[in-house]
C-alpha positions in Angstrom: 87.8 39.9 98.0 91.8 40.4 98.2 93.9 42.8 98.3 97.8 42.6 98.4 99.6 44.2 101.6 103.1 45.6 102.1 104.6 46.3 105.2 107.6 47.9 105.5 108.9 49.0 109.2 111.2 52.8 108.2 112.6 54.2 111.1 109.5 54.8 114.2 106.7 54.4 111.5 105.1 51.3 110.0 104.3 52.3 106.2 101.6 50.2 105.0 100.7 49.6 101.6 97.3 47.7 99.8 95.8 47.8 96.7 92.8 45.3 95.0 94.0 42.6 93.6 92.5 43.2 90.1 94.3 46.6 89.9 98.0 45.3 90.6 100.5 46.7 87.9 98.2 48.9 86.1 98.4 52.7 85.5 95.5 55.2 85.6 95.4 58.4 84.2 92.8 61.2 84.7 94.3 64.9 83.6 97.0 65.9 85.4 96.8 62.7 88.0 98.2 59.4 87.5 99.0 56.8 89.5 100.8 53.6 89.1 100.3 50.4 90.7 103.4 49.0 91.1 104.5 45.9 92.1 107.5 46.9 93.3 105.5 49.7 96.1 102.0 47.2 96.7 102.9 43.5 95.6 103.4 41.6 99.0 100.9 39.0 100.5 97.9 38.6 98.9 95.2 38.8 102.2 91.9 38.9 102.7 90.9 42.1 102.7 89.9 41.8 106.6 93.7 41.6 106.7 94.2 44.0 105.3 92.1 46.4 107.0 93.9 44.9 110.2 97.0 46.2 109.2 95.9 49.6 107.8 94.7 50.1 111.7 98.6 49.3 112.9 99.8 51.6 110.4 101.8 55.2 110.9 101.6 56.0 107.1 99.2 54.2 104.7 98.5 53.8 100.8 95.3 52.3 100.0 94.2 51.9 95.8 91.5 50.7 94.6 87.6 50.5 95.2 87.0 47.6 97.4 90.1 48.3 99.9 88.8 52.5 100.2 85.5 51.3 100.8 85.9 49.1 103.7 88.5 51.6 105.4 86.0 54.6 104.6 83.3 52.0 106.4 85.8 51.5 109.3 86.3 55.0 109.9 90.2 54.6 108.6 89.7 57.1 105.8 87.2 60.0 105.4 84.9 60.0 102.3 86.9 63.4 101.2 89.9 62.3 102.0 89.8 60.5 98.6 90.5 60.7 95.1 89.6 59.0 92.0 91.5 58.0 89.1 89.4 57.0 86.1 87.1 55.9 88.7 89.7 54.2 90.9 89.5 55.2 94.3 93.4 56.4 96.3 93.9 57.5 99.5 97.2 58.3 101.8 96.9 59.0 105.8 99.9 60.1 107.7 99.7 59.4 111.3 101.4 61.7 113.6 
């Protein structure tokens, strides 16, 4: 599995970004919720996702879309189970570290 991983450095805090590959530059809609995938906000490297979990863990603020990514970090202990959302069955999570 990969996932593609943005790091960007703002200030004191390293924002992190990741989303499954499969899901990049799609848009999923669910009521009132939507998110988009966009390329401009998710599309850096394309990792493993071990890689990506690596940088999620050196992250201040994090962004994680899509099944496979919020899986692993919910099996690392990154993200709690209710800490997520689903979008037409796609998982999203943020975490702010403070």
């Amino acid at each position: 599995m990969r996932v593609y991983l943005h790091v960007r450095r703002v200030n004191n805090e390293i924002m992190v970004a990741v989303c499954d590959e499969e899901i990049l530059g799609k848009t999923f809609r669910e009521g009132k919720l939507k998110i988009e995938v966009k390329k401009e906000f998710y599309c850096g490297e394309l990792v493993s996702i071990e890689e990506g979990i690596a940088a999620i863990k050196q992250g201040t603020i994090i962004n994680i879309v899509g099944n496979n990514i919020v899986s692993q970090a919910i099996i690392e202990g990154l993200i709690p189970p209710q800490g997520i959302i689903k979008i037409e069955g796609v998982a999203h999570a943020q975490k702010v570290i403070m």
